[in-house]
N, C-alpha and C positions, 0 to 999 in steps of 0.2 A: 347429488353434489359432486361425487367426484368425476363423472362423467363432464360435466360443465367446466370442473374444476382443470381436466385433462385435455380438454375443448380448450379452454382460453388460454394453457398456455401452450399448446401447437398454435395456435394464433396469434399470440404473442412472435412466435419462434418464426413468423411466417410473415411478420410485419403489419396484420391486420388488428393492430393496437386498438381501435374504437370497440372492434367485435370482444376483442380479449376480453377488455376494460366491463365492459358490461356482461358476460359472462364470468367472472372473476366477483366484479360486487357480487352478485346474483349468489355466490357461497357465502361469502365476506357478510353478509346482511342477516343469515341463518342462523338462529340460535341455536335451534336443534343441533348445530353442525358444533363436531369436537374443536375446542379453540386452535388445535396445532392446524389444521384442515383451512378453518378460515383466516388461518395468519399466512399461510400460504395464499391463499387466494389475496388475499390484501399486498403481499408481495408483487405478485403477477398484476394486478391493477397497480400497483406502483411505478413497474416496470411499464406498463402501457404507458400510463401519466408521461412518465420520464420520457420515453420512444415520441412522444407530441409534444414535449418543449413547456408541460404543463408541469411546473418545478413543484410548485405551491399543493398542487393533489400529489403528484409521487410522493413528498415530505410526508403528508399528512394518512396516505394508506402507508406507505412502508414504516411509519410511528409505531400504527397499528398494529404491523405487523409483529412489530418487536413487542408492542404489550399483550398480545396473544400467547406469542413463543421466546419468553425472552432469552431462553437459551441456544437459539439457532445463529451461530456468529452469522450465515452470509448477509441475513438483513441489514445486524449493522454494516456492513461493508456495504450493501447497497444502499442503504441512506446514504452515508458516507459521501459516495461515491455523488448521486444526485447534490448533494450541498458542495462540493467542492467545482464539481462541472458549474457550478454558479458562483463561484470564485468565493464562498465563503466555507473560507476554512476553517475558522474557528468554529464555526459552528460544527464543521463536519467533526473537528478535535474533541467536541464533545460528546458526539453520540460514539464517537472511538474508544473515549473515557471509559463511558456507558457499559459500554460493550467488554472493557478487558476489565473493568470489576466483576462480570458476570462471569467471562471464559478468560479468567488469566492465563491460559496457558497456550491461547492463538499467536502466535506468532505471524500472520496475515492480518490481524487487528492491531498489534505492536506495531509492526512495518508502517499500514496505512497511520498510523498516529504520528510518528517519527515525521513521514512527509509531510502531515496538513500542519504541524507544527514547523517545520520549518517553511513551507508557504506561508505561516501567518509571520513569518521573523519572526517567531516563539524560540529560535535556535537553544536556549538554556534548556528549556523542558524537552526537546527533541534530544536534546545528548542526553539527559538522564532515560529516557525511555528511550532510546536505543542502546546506550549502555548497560540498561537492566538485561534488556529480552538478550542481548551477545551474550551474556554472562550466563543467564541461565538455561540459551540455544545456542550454542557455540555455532552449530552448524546453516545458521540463518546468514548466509552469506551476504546476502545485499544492504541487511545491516549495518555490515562493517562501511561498504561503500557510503553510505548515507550517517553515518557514524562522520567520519573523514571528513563530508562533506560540510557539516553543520560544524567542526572545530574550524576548519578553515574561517568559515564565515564570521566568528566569535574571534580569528585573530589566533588562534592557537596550532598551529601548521605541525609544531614537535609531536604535539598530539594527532594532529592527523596522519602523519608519517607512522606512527605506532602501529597503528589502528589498522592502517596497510600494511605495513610489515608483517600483522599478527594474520591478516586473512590469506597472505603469500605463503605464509609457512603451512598455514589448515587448508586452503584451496589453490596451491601453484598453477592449476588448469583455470581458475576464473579467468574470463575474459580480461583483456587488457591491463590486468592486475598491476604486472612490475612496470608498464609505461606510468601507470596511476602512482605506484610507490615511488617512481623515478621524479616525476612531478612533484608530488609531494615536499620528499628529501632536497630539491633542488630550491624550493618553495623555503623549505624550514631553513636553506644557510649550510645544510650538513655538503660533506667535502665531497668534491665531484669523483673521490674513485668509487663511494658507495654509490654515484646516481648511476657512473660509468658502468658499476656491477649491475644494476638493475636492469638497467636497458639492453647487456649482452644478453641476459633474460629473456626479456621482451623479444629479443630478433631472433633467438634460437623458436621462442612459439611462433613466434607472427613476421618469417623474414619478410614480409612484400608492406608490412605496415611505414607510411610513410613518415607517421610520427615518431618512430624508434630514432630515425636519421635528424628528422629537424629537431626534437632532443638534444641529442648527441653533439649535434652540428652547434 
């Protein structure tokens, strides 16, 4: 088994999805085999599934895969991931659910949930769970991004300026950060010597960026 099982997924990793696939069930179908072993293999056939546009088997081994080992977060994120590439998000929001009842304390399960809820315009439940995971990960930076994002959306800009504010002061090196808080603040009404401060920001990291000037301008 685990030869087979090492077999399909360098096969997997090599683009020969049909080979994997059938050496992957071939563990996956083993009783004798420990359930973490064959939730892996049911992964790696999920993973093939997916790699063939075959939605409806990936869904259905990588399920599996999660009721073999329900404590390995990357499954749910690979389901996840297979339901959202098929534009259903809410579904993907559930096996996210799933998943951060099991391992609260993933912060790559929190993130992916934040997103498929704001793709479904779930925007309310996405600010609550990414407000949660900021709070209790401060240092989950993109968060914050995606925080900001989902209040803009909901009409609440003072809040998104916050939210920026708070991740400029914990990561001043984040990418494009104080063009984004500059955005923001200009967004919210707040007085243009606070956007004007923001964007000397911006052009002291990123003098060649062309939106610090059309800003500005």
């Amino acid at each position: 088994s685990e030869s087979s099982l090492s077999l399909a997924s360098l096969e997997s990793m090599a683009g020969a999805q049909s080979d994997a696939i059938e050496n992957a069930l071939r563990v996956e179908k083993r009783m004798d085999v420990e359930p973490s072993r064959r939730a892996a293999a049911a992964a790696v056939a999920g993973e093939g599934y997916a790699g063939k546009g075959a939605a409806s088997k990936a869904i259905e081994q990588l399920t599996k895969a999660i009721e073999l080992a329900p404590n390995v977060e990357d499954y749910y994120l690979r389901l996840a991931r297979v339901r959202s590439s098929s534009k259903d998000y809410r579904g993907a929001a559930v096996v996210l659910e799933q998943g951060r009842r099991v391992i609260p304390e993933s912060t790559d399960i929190g993130l992916n949930l934040g997103t498929n809820l704001s793709a479904a315009a779930d925007y309310r439940r996405a600010i609550d769970v990414l407000a949660e995971l900021i709070t209790r990960f401060p240092n989950t930076f993109q968060a914050y991004v995606q925080l900001a994002d989902n209040y803009r959306m909901v009409g609440e800009l003072k809040r998104a300026s916050e939210v920026l504010h708070n991740l400029a002061v914990l990561q001043p090196q984040f990418p494009m950060i104080h063009i984004m808080c500059a955005q923001a603040l200009h967004e919210a009404g707040a007085p243009y010597d606070a956007v004007f401060e923001e964007l000397d920001k911006a052009e002291k990291a990123s003098p060649s960026d062309p939106d610090v000037f059309y800003l500005r301008g």
